[in-house]
Biopython code that builds the backbone (N, CA, C, O; Angstrom):
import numpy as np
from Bio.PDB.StructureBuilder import StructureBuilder

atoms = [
    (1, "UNK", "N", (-7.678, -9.212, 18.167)),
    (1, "UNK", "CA", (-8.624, -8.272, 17.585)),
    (1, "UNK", "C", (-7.853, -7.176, 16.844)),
    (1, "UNK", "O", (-7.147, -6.333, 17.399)),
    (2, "UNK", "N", (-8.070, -7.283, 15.515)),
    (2, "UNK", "CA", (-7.721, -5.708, 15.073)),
    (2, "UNK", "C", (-8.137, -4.301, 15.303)),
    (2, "UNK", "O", (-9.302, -3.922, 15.173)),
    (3, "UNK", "N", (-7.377, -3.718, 15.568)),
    (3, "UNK", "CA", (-7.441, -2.248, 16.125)),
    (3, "UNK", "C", (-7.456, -1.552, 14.763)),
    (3, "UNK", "O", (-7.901, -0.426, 14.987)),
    (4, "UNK", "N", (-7.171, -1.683, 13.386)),
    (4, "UNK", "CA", (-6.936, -0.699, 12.664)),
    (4, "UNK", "C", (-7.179, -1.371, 11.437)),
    (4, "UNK", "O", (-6.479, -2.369, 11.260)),
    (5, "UNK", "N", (-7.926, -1.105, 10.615)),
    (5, "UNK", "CA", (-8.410, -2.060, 9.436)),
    (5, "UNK", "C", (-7.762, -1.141, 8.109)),
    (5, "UNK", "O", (-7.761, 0.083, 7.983)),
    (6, "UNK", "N", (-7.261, -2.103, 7.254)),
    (6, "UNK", "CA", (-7.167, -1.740, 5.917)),
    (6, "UNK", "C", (-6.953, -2.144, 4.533)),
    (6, "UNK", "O", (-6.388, -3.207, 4.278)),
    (7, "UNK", "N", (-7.370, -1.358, 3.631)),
    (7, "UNK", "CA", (-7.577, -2.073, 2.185)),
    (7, "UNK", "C", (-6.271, -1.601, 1.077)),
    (7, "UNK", "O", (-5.598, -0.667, 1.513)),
    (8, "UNK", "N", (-5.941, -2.026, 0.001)),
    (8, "UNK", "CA", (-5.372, -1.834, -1.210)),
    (8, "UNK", "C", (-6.190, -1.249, -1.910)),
    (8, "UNK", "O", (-7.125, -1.819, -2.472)),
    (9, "UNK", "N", (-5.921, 0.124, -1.979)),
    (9, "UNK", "CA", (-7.080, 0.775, -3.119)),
    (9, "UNK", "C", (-6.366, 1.692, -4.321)),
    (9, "UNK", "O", (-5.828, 2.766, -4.051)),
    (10, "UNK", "N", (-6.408, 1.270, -5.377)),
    (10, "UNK", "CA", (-5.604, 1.742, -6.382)),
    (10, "UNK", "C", (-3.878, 1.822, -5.922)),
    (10, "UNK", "O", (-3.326, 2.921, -5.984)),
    (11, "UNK", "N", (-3.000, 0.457, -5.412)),
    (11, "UNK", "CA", (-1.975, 0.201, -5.219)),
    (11, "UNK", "C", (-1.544, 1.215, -3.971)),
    (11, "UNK", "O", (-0.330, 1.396, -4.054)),
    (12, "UNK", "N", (-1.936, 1.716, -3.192)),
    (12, "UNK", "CA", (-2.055, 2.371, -2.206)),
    (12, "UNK", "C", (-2.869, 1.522, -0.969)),
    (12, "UNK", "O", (-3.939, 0.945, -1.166)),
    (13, "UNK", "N", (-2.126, 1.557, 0.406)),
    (13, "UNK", "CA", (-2.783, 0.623, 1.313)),
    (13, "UNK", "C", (-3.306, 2.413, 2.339)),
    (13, "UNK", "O", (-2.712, 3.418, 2.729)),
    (14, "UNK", "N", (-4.285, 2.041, 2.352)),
    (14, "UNK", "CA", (-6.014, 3.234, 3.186)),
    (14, "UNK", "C", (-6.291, 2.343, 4.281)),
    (14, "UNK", "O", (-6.543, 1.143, 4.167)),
    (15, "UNK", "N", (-6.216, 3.147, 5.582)),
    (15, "UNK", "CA", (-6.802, 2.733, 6.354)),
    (15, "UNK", "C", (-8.768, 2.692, 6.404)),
    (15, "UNK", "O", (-9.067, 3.684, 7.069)),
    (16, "UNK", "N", (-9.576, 2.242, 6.139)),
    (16, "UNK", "CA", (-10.230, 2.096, 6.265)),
    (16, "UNK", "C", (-11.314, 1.741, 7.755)),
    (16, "UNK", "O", (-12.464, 1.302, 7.785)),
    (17, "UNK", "N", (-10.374, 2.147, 8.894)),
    (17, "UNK", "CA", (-11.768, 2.289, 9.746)),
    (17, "UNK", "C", (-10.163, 1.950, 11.106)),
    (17, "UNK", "O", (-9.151, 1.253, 11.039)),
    (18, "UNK", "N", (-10.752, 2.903, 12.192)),
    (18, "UNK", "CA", (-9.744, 2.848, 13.680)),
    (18, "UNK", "C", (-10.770, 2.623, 14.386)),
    (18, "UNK", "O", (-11.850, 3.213, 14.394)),
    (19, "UNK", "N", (-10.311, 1.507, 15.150)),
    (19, "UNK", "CA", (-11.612, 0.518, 16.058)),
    (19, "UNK", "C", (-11.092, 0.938, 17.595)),
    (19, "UNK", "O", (-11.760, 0.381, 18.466)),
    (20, "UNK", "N", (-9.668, 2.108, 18.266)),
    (20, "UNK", "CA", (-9.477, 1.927, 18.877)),
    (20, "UNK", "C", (-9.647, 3.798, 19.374)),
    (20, "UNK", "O", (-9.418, 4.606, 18.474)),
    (21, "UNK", "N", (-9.934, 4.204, 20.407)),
    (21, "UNK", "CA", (-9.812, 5.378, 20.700)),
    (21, "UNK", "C", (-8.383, 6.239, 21.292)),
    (21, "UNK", "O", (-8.252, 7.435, 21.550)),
    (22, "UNK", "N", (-7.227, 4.899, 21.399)),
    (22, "UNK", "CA", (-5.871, 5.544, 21.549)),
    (22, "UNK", "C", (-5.296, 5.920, 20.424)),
    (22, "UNK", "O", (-4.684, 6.974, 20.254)),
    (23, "UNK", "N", (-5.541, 4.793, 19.384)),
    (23, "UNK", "CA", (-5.283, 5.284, 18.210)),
    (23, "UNK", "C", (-5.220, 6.721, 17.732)),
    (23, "UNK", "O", (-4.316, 7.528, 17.512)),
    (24, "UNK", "N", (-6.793, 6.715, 17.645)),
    (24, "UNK", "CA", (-7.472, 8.227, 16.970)),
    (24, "UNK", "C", (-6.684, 9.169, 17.725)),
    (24, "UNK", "O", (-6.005, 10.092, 17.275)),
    (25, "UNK", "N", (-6.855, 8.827, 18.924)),
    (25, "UNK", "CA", (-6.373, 10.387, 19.959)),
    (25, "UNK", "C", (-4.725, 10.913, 19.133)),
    (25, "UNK", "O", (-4.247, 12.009, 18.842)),
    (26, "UNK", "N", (-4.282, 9.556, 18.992)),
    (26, "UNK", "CA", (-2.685, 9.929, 18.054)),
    (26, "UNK", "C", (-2.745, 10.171, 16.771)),
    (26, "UNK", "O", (-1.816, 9.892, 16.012)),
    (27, "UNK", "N", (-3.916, 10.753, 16.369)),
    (27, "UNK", "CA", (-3.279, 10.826, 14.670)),
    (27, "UNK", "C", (-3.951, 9.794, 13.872)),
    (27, "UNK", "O", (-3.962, 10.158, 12.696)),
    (28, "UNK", "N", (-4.344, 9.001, 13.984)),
    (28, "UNK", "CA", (-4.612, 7.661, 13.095)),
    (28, "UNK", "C", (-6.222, 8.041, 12.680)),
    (28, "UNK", "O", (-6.908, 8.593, 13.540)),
    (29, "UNK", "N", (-6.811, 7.735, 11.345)),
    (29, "UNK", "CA", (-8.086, 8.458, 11.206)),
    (29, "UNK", "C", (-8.518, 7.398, 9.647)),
    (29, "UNK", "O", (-7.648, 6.794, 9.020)),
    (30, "UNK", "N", (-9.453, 7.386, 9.411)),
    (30, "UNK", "CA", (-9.811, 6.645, 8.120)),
    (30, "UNK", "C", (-9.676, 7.526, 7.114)),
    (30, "UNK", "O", (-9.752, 8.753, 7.056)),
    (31, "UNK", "N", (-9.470, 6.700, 6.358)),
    (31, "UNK", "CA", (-8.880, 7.600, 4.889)),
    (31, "UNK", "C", (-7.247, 7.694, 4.548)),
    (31, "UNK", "O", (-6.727, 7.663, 3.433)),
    (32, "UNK", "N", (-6.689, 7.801, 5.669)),
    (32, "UNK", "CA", (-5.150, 7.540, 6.186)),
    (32, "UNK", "C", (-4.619, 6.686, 4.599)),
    (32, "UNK", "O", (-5.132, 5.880, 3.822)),
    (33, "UNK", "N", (-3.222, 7.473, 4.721)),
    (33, "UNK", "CA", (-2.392, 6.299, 3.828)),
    (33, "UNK", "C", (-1.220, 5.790, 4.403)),
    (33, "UNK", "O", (-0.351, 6.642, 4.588)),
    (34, "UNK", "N", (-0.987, 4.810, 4.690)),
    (34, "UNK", "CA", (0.145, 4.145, 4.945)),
    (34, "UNK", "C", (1.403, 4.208, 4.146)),
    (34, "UNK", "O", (1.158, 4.010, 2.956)),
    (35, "UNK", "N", (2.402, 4.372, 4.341)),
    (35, "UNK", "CA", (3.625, 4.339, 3.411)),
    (35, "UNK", "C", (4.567, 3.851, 3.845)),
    (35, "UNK", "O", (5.342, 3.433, 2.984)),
    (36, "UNK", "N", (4.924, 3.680, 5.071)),
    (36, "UNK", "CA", (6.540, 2.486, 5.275)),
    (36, "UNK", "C", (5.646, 1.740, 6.749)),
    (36, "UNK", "O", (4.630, 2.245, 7.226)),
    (37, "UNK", "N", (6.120, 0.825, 7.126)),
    (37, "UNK", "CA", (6.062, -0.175, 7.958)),
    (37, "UNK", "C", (7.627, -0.459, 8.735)),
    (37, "UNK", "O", (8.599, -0.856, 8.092)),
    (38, "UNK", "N", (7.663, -0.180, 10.212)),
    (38, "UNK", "CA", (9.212, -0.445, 10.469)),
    (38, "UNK", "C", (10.571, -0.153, 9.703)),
    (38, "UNK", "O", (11.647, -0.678, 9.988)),
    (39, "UNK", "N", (10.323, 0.908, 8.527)),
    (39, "UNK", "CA", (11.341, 1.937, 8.283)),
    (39, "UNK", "C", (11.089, 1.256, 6.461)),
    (39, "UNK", "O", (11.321, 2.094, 5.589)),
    (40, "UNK", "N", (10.820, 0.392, 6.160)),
    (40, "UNK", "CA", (10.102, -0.173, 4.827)),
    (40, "UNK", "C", (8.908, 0.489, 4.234)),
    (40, "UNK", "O", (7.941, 0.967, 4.827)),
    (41, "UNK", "N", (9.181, 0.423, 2.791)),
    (41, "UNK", "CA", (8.151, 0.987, 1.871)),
    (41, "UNK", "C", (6.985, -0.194, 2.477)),
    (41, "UNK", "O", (7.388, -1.188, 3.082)),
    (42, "UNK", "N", (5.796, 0.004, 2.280)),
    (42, "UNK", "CA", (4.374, -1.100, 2.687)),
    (42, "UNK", "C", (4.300, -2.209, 1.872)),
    (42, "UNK", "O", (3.953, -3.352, 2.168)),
    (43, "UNK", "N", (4.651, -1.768, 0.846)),
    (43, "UNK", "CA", (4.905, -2.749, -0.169)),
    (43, "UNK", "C", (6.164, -4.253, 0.193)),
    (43, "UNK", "O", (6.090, -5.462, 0.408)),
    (44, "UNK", "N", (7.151, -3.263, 0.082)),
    (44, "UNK", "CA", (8.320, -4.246, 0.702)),
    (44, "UNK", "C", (8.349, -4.818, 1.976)),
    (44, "UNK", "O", (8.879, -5.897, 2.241)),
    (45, "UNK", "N", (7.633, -3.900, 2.955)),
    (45, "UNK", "CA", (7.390, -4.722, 3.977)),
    (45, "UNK", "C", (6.210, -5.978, 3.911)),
    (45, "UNK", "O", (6.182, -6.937, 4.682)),
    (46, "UNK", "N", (5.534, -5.797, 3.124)),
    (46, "UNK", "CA", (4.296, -6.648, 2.908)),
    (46, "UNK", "C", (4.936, -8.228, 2.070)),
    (46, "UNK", "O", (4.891, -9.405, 2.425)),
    (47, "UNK", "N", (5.411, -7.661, 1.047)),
    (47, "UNK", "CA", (6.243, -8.787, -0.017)),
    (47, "UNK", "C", (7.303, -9.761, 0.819)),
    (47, "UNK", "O", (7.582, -10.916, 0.499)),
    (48, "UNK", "N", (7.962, -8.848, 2.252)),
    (48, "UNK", "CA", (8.819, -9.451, 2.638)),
    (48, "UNK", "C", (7.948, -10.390, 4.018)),
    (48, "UNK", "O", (7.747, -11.603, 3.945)),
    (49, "UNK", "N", (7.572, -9.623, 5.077)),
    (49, "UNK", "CA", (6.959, -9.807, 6.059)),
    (49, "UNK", "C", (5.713, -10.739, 6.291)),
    (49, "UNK", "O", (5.549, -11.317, 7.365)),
    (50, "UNK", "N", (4.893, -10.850, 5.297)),
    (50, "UNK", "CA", (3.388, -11.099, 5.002)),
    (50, "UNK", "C", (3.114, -11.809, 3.821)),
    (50, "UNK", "O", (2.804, -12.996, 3.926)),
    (51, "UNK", "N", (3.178, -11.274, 2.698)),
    (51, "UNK", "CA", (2.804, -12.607, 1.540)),
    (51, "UNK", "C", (3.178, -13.957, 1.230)),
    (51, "UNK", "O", (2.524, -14.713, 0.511)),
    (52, "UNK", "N", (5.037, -14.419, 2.221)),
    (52, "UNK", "CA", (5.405, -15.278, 2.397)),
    (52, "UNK", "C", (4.338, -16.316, 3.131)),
    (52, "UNK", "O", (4.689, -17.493, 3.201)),
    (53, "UNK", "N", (3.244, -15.992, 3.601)),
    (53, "UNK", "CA", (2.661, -16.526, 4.809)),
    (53, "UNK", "C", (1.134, -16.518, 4.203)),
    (53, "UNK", "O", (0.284, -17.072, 4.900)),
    (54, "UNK", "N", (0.863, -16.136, 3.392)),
    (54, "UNK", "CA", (-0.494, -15.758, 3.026)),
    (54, "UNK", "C", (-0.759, -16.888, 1.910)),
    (54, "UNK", "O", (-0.167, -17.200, 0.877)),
    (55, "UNK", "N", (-1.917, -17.368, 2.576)),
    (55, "UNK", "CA", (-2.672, -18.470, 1.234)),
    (55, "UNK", "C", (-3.692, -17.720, 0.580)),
    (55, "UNK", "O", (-4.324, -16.963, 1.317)),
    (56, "UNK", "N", (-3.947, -17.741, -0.399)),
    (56, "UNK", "CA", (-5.439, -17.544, -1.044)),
    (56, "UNK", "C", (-5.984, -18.579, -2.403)),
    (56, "UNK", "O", (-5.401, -19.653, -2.256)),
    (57, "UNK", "N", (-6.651, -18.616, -3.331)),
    (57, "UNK", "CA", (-7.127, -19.146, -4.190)),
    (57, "UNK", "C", (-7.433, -18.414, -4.976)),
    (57, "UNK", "O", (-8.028, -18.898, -5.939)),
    (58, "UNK", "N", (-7.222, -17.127, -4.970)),
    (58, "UNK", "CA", (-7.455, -16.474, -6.297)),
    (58, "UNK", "C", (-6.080, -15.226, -5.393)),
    (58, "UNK", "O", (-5.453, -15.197, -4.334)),
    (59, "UNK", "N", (-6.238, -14.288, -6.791)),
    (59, "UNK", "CA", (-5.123, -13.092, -6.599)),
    (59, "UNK", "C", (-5.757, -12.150, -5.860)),
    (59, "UNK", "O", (-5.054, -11.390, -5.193)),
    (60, "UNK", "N", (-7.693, -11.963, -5.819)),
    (60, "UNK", "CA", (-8.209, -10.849, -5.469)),
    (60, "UNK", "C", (-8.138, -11.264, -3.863)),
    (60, "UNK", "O", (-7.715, -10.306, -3.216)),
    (61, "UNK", "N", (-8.376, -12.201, -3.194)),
    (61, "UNK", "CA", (-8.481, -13.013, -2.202)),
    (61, "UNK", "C", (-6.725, -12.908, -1.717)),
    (61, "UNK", "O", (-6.646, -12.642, -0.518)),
    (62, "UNK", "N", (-5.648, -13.028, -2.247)),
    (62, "UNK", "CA", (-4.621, -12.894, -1.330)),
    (62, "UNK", "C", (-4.187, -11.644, -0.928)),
    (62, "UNK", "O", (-3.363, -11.438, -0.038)),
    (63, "UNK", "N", (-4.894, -10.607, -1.764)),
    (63, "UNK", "CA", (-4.306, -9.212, -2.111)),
    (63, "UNK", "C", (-5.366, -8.954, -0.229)),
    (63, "UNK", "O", (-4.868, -8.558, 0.825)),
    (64, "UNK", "N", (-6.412, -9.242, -0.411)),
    (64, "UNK", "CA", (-7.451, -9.163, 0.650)),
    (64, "UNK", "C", (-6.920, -9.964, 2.167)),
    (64, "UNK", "O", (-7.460, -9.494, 3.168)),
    (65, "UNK", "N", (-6.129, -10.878, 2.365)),
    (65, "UNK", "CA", (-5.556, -11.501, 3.223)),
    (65, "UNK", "C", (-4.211, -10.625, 3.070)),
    (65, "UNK", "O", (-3.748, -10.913, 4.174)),
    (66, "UNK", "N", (-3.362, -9.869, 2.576)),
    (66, "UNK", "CA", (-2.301, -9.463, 2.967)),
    (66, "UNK", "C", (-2.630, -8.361, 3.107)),
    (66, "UNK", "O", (-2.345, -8.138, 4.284)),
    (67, "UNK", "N", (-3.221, -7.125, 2.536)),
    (67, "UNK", "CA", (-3.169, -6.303, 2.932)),
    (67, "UNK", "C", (-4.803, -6.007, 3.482)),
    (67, "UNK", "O", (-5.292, -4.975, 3.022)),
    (68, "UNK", "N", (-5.375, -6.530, 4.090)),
    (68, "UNK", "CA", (-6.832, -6.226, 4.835)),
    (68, "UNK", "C", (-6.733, -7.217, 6.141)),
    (68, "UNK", "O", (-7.290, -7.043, 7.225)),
    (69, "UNK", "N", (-6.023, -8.118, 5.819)),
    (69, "UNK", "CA", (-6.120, -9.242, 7.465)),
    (69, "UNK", "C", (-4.389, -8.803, 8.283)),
    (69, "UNK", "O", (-4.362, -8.385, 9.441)),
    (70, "UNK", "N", (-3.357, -8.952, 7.627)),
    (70, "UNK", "CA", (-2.660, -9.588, 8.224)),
    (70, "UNK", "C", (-1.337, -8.763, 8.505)),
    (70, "UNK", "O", (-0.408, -8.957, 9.289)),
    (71, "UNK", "N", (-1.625, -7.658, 7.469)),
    (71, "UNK", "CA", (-0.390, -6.300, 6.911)),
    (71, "UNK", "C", (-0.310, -6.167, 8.610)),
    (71, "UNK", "O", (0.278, -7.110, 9.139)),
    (72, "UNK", "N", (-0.721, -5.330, 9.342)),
    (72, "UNK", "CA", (-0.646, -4.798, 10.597)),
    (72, "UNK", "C", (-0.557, -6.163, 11.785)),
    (72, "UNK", "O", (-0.377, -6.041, 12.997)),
    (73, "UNK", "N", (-0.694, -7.111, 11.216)),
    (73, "UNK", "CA", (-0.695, -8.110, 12.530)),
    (73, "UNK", "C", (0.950, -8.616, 12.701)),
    (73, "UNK", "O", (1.910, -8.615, 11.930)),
    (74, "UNK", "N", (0.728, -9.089, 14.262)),
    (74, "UNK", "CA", (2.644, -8.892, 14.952)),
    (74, "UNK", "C", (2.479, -9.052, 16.856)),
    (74, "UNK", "O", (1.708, -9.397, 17.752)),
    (75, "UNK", "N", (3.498, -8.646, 16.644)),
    (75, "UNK", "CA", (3.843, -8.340, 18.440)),
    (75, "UNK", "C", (3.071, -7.326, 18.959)),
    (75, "UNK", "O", (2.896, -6.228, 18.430)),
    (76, "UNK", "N", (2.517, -7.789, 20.218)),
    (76, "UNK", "CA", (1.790, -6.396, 20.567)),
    (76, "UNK", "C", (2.564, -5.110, 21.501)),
    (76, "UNK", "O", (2.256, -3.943, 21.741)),
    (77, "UNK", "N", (3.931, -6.155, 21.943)),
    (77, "UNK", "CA", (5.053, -5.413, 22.042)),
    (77, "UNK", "C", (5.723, -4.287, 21.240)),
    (77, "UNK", "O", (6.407, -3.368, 21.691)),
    (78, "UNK", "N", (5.378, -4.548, 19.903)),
    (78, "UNK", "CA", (6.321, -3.750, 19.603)),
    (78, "UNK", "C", (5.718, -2.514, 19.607)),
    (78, "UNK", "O", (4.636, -2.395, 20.182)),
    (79, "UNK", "N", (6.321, -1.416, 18.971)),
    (79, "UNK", "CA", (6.014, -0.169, 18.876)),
    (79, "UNK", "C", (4.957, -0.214, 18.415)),
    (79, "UNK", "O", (4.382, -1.299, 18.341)),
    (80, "UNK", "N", (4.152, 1.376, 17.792)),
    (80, "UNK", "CA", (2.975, 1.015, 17.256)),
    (80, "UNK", "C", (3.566, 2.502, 16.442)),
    (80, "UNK", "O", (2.902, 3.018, 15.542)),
]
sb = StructureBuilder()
sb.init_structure("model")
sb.init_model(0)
sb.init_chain("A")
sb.init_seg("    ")
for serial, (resi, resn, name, xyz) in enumerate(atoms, 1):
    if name == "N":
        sb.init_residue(resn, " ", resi, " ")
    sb.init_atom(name, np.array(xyz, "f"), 0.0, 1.0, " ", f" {name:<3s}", serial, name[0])
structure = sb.get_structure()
């Protein structure tokens, strides 16, 4: 289950909605912008981490599977 949803909105990745109440309590809020991932720009982490892995059929559809499904998905180990 995702805890933290988000979109590509004008080349910028927005959190769009925190499904979890530990989250929020830390800081995390909609509207949020993301900017590095594990010490990576979002971008580079995305290009490196995630689009390797991502199918779609059109460009609007993979942009929507990498950064709305899959950007934040991983270990639930790791840090957060």
């Amino acid at each position: 289950m995702r805890r933290i949803k988000t979109r590509l909105v004008e080349d910028r990745v927005i959190i769009t909605d925190v499904l979890n109440d530990s989250l929020r309590s830390r800081g995390l809020k909609q509207g949020s912008e993301i900017l590095a991932i594990d010490g990576l720009d979002v971008h580079d982490y995305a290009d490196k981490h995630v689009a390797p892995y991502a199918s779609a059929s059109t460009p609007h559809d993979r942009e929507l599977q990498i950064y709305g499904h899959f950007l934040l998905s991983g270990c639930v180990s790791e840090p957060a």
